[in-house]
C-alpha positions in Angstrom: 91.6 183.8 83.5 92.8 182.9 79.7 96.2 183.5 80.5 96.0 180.9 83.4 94.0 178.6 81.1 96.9 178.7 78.4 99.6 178.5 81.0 98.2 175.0 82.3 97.3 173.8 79.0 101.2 174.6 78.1 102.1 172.6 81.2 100.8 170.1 80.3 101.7 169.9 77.0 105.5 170.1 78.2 104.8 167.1 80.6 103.4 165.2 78.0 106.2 166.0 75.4 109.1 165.2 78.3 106.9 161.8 78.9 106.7 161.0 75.1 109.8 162.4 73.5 112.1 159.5 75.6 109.9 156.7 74.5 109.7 157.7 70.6 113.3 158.0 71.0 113.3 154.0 72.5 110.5 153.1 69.7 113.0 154.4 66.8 116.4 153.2 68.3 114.9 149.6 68.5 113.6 150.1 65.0 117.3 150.9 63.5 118.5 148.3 66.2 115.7 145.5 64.2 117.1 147.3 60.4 120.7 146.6 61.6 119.9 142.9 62.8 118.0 142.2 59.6 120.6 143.5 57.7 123.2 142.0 59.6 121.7 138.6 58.6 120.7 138.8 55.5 124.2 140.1 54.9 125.5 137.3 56.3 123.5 134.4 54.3 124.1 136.5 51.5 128.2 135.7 52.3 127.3 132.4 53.5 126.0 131.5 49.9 128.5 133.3 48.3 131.3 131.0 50.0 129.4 128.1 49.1 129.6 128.6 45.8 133.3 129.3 45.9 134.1 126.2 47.8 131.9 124.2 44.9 133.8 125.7 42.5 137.5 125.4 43.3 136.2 122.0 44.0 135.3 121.1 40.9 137.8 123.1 39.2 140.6 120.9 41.2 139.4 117.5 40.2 135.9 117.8 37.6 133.7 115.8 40.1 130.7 116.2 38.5 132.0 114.0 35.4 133.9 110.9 37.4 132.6 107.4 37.9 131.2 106.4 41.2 134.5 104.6 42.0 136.8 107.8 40.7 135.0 109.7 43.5 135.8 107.4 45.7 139.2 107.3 45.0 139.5 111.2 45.2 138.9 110.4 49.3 142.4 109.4 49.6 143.6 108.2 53.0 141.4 108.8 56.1 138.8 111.2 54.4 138.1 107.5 52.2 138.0 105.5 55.7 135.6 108.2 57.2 133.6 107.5 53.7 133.0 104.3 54.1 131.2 104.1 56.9 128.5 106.9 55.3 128.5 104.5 52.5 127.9 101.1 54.8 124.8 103.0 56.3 122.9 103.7 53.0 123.4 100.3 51.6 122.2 98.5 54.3 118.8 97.0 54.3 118.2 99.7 57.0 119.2 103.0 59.1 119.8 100.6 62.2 121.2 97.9 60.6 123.5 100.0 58.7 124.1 101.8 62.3 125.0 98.4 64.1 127.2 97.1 61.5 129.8 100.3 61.5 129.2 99.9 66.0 130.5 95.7 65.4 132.9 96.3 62.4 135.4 93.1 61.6 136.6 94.8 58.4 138.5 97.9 59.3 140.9 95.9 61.8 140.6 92.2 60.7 139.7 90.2 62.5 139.3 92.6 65.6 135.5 93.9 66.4 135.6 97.6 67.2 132.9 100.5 67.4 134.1 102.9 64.3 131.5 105.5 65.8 133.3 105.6 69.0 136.8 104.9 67.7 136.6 107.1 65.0 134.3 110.3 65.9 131.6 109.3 63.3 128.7 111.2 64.2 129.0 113.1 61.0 128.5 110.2 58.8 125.9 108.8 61.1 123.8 112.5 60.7 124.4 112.8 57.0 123.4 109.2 56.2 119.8 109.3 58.1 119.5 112.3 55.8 120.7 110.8 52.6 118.3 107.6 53.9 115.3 110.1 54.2 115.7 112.5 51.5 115.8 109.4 49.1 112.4 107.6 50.7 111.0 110.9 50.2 111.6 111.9 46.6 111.2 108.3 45.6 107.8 108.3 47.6 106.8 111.2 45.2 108.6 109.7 42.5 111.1 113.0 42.0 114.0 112.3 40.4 117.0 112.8 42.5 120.0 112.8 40.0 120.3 112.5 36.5 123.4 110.2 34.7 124.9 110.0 31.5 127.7 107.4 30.0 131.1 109.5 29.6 133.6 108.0 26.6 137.3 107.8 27.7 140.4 107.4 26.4 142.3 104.1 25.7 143.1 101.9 27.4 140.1 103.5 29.4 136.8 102.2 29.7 133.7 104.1 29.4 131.7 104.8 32.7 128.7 106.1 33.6 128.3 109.7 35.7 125.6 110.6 37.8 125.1 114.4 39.0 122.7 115.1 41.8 121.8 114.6 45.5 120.8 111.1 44.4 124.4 110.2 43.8 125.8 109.7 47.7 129.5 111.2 47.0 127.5 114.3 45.7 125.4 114.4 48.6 128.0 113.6 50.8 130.4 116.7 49.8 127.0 119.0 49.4 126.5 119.2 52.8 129.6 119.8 54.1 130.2 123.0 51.5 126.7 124.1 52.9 128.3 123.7 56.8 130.9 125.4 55.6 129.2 128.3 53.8 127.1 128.8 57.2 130.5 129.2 58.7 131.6 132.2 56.2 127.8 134.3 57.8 128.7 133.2 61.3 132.0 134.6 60.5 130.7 137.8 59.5 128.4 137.8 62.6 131.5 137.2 65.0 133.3 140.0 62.9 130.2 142.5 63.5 129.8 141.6 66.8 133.2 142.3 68.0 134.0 145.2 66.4 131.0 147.2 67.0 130.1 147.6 63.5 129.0 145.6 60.1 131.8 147.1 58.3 134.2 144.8 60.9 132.3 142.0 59.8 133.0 142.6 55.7 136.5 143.3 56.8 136.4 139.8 58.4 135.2 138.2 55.5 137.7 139.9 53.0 140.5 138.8 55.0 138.9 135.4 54.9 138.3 135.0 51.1 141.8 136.9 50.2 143.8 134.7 53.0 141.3 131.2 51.6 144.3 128.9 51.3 145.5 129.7 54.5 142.3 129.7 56.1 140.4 126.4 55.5 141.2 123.1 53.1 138.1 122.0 53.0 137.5 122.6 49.3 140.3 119.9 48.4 139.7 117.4 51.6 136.2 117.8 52.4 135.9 114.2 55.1 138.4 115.3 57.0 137.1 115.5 60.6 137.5 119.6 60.5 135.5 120.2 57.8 132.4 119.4 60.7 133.8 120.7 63.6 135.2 124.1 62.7 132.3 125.7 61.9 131.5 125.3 65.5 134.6 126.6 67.0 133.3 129.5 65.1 129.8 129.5 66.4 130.6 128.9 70.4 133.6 131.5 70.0 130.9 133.9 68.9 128.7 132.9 72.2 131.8 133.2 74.4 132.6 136.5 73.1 128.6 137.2 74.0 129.1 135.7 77.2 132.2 138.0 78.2 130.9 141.4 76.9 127.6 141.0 78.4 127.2 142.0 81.6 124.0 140.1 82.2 123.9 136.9 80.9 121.0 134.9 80.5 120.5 130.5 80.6 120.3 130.9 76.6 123.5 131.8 76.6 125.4 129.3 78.6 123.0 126.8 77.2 124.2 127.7 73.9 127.7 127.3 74.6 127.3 123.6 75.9 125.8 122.8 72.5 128.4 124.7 70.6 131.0 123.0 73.0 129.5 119.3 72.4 128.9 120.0 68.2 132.4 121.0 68.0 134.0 118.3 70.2 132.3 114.9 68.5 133.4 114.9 65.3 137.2 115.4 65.8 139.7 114.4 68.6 141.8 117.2 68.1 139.0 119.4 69.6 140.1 118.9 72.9 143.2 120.1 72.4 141.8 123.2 70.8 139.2 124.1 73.8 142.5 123.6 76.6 144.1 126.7 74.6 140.6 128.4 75.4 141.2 127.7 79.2 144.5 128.6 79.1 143.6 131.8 78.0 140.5 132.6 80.2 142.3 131.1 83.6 145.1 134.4 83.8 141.7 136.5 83.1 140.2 135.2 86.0 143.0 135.5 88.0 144.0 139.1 87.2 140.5 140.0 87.7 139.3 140.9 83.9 136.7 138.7 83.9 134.0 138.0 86.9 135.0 135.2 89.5 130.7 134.4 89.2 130.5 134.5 85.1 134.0 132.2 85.5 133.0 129.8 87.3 129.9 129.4 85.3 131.8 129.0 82.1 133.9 126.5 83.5 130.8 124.2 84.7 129.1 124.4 81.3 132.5 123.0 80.2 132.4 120.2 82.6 129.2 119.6 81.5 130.0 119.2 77.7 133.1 116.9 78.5 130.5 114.7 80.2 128.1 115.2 77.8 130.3 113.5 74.9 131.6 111.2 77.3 128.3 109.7 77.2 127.4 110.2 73.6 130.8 108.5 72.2 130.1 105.1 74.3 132.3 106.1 77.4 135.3 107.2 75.7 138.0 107.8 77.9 140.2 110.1 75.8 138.0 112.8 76.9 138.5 112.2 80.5 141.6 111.8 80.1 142.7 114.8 78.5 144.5 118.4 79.6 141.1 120.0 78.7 139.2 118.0 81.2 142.4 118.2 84.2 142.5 121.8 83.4 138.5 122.1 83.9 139.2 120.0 87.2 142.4 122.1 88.1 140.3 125.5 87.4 137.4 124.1 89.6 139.7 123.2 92.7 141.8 126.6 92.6 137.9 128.3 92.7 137.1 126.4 95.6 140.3 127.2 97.2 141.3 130.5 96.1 139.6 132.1 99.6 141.7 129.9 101.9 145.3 131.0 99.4 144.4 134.9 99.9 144.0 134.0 103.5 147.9 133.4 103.2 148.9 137.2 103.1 150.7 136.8 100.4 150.8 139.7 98.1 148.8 140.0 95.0 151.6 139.4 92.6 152.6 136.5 94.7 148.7 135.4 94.5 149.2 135.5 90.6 151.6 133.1 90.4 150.6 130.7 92.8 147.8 129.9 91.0 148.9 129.8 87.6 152.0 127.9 89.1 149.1 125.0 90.6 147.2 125.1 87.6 149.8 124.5 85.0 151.5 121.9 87.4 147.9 120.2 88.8 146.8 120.1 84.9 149.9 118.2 83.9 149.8 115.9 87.1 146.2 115.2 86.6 146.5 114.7 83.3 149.1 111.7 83.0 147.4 109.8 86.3 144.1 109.9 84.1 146.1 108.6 81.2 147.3 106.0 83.4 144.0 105.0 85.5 142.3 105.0 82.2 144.5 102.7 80.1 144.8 105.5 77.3 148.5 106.2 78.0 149.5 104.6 75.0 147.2 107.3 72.3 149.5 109.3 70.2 147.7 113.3 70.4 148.4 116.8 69.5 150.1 117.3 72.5 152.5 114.4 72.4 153.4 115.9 68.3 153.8 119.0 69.9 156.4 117.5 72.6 158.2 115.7 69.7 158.4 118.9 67.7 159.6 121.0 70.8 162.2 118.4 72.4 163.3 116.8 69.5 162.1 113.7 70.2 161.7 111.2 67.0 160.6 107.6 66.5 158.7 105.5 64.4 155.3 106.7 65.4 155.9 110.2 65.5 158.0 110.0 62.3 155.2 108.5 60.9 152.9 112.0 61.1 155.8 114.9 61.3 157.3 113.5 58.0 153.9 114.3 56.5 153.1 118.0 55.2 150.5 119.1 57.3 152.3 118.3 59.9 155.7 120.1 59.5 156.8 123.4 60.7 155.3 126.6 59.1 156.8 128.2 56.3 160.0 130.8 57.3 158.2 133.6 55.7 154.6 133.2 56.8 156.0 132.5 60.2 157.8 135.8 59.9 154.6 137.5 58.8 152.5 136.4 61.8 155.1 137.5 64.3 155.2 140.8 62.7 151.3 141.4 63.2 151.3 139.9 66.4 154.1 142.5 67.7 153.2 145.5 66.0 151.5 148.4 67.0 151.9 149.4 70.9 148.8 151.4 70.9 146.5 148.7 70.2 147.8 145.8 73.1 147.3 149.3 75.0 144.0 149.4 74.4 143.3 145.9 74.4 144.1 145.7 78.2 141.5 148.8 78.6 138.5 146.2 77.3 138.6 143.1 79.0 136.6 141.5 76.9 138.9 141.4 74.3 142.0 139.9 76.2 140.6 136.8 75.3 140.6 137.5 72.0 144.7 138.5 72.1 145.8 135.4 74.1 143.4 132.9 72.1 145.4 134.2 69.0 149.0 133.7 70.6 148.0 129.9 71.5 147.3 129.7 68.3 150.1 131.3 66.7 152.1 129.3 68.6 150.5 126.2 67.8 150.4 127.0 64.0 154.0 127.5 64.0 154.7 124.1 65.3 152.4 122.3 63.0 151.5 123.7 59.9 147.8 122.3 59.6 146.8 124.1 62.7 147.5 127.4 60.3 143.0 126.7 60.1 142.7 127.9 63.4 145.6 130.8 63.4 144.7 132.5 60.5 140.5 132.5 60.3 141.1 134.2 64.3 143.1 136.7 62.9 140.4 137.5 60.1 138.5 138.0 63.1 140.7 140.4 64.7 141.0 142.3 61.6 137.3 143.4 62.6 138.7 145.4 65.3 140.2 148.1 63.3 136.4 149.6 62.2 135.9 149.4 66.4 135.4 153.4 67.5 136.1 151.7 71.1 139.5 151.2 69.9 139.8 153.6 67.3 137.5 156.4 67.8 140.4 159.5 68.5 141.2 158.4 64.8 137.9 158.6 63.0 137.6 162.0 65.2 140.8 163.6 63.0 140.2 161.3 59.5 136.8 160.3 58.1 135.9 156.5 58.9 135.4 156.2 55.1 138.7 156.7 54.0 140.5 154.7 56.8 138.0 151.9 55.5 138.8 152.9 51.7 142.8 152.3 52.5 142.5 148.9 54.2 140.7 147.7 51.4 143.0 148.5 49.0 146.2 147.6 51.1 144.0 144.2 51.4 143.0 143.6 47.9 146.3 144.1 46.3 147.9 140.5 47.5 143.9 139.4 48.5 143.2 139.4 44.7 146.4 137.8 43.6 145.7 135.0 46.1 142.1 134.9 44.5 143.5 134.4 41.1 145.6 132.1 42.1 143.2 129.7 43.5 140.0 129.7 40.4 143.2 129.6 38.2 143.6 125.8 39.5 142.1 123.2 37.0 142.6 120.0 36.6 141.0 116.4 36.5 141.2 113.5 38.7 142.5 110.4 36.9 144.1 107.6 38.8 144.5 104.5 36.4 147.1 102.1 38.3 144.7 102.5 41.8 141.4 101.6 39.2 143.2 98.8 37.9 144.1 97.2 41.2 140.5 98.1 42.7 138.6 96.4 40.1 141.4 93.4 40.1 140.4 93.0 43.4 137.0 93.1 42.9 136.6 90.3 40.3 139.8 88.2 41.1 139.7 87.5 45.3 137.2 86.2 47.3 135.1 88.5 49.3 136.7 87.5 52.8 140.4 88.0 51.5 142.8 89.9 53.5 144.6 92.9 52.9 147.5 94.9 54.0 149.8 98.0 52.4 150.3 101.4 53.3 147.0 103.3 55.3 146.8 105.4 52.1 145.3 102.4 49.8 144.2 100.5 53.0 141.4 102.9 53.1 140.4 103.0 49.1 140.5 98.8 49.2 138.1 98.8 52.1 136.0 101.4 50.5 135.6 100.3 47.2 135.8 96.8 47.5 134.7 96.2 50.8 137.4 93.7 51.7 139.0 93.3 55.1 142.2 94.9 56.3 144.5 95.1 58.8 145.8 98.5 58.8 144.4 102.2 57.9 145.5 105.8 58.3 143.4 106.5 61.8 146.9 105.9 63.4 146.1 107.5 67.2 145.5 104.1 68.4 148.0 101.9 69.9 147.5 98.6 68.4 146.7 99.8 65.7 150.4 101.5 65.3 151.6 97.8 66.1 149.7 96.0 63.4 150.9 99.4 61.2 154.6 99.0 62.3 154.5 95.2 61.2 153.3 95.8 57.6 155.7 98.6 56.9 158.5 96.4 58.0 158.5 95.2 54.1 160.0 98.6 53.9 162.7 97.7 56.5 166.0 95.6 56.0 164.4 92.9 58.1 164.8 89.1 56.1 161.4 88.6 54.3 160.6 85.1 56.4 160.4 87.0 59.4 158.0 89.2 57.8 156.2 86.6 55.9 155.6 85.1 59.4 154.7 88.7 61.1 151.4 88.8 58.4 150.5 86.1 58.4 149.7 86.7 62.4 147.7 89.2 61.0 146.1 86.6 58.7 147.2 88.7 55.6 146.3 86.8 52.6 147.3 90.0 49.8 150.4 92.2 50.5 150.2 95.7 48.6 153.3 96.7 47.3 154.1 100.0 46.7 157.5 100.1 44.7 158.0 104.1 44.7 158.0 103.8 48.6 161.2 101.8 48.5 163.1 105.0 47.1 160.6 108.0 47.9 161.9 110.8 50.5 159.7 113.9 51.2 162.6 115.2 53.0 165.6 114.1 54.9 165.2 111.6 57.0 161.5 110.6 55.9 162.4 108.2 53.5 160.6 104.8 55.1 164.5 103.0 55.0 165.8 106.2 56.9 162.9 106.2 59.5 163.1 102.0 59.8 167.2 102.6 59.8 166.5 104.9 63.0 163.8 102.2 64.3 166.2 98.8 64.0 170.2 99.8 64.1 170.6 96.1 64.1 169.7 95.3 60.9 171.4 98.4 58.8 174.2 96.1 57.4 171.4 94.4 55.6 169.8 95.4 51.8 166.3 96.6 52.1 163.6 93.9 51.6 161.6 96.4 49.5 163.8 95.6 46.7 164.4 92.3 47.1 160.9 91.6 46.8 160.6 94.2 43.9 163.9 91.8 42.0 162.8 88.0 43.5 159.5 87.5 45.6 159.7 84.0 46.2 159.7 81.1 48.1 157.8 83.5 51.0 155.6 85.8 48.6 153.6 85.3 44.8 152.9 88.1 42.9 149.6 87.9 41.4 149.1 91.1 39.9 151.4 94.4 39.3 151.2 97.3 36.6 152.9 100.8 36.7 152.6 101.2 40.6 151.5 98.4 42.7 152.4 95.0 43.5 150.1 92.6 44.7 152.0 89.6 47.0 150.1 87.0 47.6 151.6 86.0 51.3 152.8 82.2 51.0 151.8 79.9 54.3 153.1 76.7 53.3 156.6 77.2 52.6 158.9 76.9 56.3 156.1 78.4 58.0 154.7 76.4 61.6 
């Protein structure tokens, strides 16, 4: 009777221990699973702040912004980034939020005397955010009477005046930069996030960010040219390429998820045009997915409507903008949806499946082309000079003034021979791993998404910011025991880790070095001179014109009305552009004369060094104008005509080392 009694009590003790033992196993996984996500994220806003401090200091390194006058700052936004200023700057000194919003939404200065909506012309949401902040972080502290910056007077040298300096969120160029390196270092933890997440593993994620800091150059410029319209919207590329990747490796998705990307989608598109361009290459690489049968036909489809959704979303939010209707982003999304529709009644065709292949991507690529040039055309935005149309001109050759305009420049140019080299080297080594790759369809994606924009980074070298922070991220992948996992069976994971590392670090720290060894400090006398002669010597509702460059510093420092500015998508604004630069031409200086003063030009800007200066061959302005009017080649250039003899049709009225102020002449021979 005992024995029976301890056989059932041992029963039952089994059941109970076969019942438990699962669901302490369950209790102490999702403990290690809620260890690895809080360490995952304080890891990551440990990087995040880490980067933030690195971009504050190679900022401040480059150009000692913490010491400059309020109107030095302002100078160091050259070009566009200064335009994009501006408008920040018109908010917070208006009486109030609204009025400061309505003035930039009617603006007469920027295009004189044209009324435009700079919000909707020029993707200012950014400003818009940040100066509602500025606006209430000042009411606040000055509500509890906290001081919000402190300011001290700064002796210069002769012929230099002293200024005063003012350090601190107070100070609006301050605040202005602040939060964009705070974006930005956000974007350095998503990017370890992204890192983690696709590689399995936190030690992806560091290997992410290492490549990041010891490729930083390469990577990002936000640390010299913080305005620019990247600086906002790349840090959400990085998030809703992190939700898509979610999206595509879970098998169950839920509404957060696809309500996540919409928002990603919409944050990313609004503050720069060349977004677009950027989410058509994530189509691109998604449709042959879909059509090979990597990724769901249900999950798809899905994807593609929340994309629909987000075109229409900043549709709405940008004041009916037709650019994004009228783009290939939105005919592919259009193109994708019809071929979903119709992709039963095609198989109905008996065609075989490689012939199914190609008859799709055949009517994709041609339907998105088609569609997108009768959208152009139904939408009267035919005439916008985009991505695509400097990626046609760099592909076929094609060259005239406009596009001469933007691929003589830098950023635009091809990539360098031997980074070029380097990428196609990565990109085509190692057999094993493009085996693998097609073994995980998750991560297809991934490998086409970084041939798009390999290819688009050696067209033009400033898309290198999306080329190069995508391969950081595929980096990750090495640490991934999907991958990799018959290697870290035969060699310990630590020491494959150990030698990446110091593979990496050897150039990574050079690079480094490199980049904290740059100091300097912004001085720009001749551009002070002629901003404070401008100030105190014209009236307030004097016109101006000159290369976009110092269109956007006279409109942003003195507040005076131009004609022209370095936003140069727009196609009357590349007329009134084409007209001013024709001082640069061989054209005879009456016909010009006449040309402004359409334009109701009062001040002409002259700069002297662009009569002779040539970044390359065939950039130099009298090359590109030479190309632009054959007719007049036999003629000297006006440039230094004016330079030698100004009159009877121009009066100079001020000029130091650099510029030339021309006061443009009505009365003499002009109807």
């Amino acid at each position: 009777m005992e024995m029976v009694t301890k056989t059932r009590f041992l029963h039952r003790f089994h059941f109970l221990n076969s019942l438990l033992g699962p669901l302490l196993d369950k209790v102490h996984m999702l403990r290690r699973r809620q260890f690895s996500r809080r360490a995952t994220i304080c890891t990551a806003a440990f990087l995040g702040l880490l980067h933030w401090i690195h971009l504050v200091t190679l900022f401040e390194n480059d150009r000692h912004f913490s010491h400059l006058s309020s109107l030095e700052r302002e100078m160091t936004f050259r070009s566009e980034m200064g335009l994009y200023y501006s408008y920040f700057k018109t908010i917070i000194e208006a009486p109030s939020f609204l009025k400061g919003l309505w003035m930039i939404m009617h603006d007469r200065l920027t295009e004189y005397p044209r009324v435009i909506n700079t919000v909707k012309r020029f993707h200012l949401y950014p400003e818009v955010m940040l100066a509602f902040w500025y606006r209430s972080f000042m009411g606040i502290m000055n509500s509890f009477g906290i001081p919000t910056k402190t300011c001290w007077n700064i002796t210069r040298v002769q012929p230099l005046n002293d200024i005063e300096s003012c350090e601190g969120l107070g100070d609006p160029a301050c605040f202005y930069v602040g939060v964009i390196f705070i974006l930005n270092g956000i974007m350095m933890g998503l990017v370890f996030i992204y890192g983690s997440y696709l590689s399995g593993t936190q030690v992806g994620g560091l290997i992410t960010v290492l490549c990041y800091f010891f490729n930083h150059g390469e990577a990002t410029r936000v640390m010299w040219t913080p305005p620019l319209r990247e600086s906002f919207s790349h840090p959400f590329l990085v998030l809703q390429m992190l939700v898509l990747t979610l999206i595509l490796r879970t098998s169950k998705n839920s509404r957060v998820h696809f309500v996540a990307l919409c928002l990603s989608n919409v944050a990313f598109m609004l503050p720069w045009q060349f977004a677009q361009f950027i989410l058509f290459t994530q189509i691109a690489s998604l449709f042959p997915m879909y059509i090979v049968g990597y990724i769901e036909p249900n999950k798809f489809q899905k994807i593609i409507y929340v994309n629909m959704i987000s075109v229409l979303l900043c549709f709405v939010l940008m004041f009916g903008n037709p650019l994004y209707l009228s783009s290939y982003y939105s005919s592919s999304l259009l193109m994708t949806w019809v071929i979903i529709l119709k992709r039963n009644k095609i198989q109905r065709l008996g065609v075989s499946e490689l012939n199914f292949w190609l008859i799709q991507g055949c009517g994709w690529l041609c339907g998105t082309i088609i569609l997108k040039f009768l959208t152009s055309k139904l939408l009267g935005v035919s005439d916008h000079i985009r991505l695509s149309d400097l990626l046609a001109a760099r592909i076929l050759r094609f060259t005239d003034f406009d596009t001469l305009i933007y691929t003589c420049a830098p950023e635009f140019d091809f990539m360098e021979k031997e980074t070029s080299r380097d990428i196609l080297c990565v990109l085509s080594r190692n057999t094993y791993f493009r085996k693998q790759l097609l073994e995980h369809g998750e991560l297809i994606f991934h490998t086409l998404q970084l041939l798009a924009f390999g290819a688009l980074a050696v067209l033009i070298m400033k898309l290198k910011l999306f080329l190069t922070p995508h391969m950081c991220v595929m980096a990750s992948l090495i640490c991934s025991r999907r991958l990799f996992g018959w290697l870290f069976y035969r060699v310990h994971f630590e020491n494959v880790v150990f030698g990446i590392l110091t593979v990496m670090s050897l150039q990574g720290c050079a690079n480094l070095h490199n980049q904290w060894s740059i100091i300097g400090e912004f001085n720009n006398l001749p551009q002070e001179e002629l901003l404070q002669w401008i100030q105190y010597n014209t009236r307030p509702d004097a016109v101006f014109a000159g290369s976009m460059t110092v269109m956007a510093s006279v409109k942003l420092s003195t507040h005076h009305p131009i004609v022209n500015h370095p936003h140069y998508e727009d196609a009357d604004l590349r007329a009134r552009t084409k007209i001013v630069y024709s001082v640069y031409s061989r054209k005879s200086a009456k016909e010009v004369r006449d040309k402004l003063l359409e334009l109701h030009v009062n001040y002409y800007i002259l700069e002297e060094a662009w009569c002779v200066v040539r970044t390359k061959p065939g950039c130099s302005m009298l090359e590109i104008w030479d190309l632009e009017d054959p007719a007049n080649t036999a003629n000297p250039p006006l440039c230094s005509i004016l330079s030698q003899n100004e009159r009877p049709y121009f009066s100079t009225v001020f000029q130091n080392s650099m510029y030339k102020v021309l006061k443009v002449n009505r009365g003499y021979n002009y109807p």
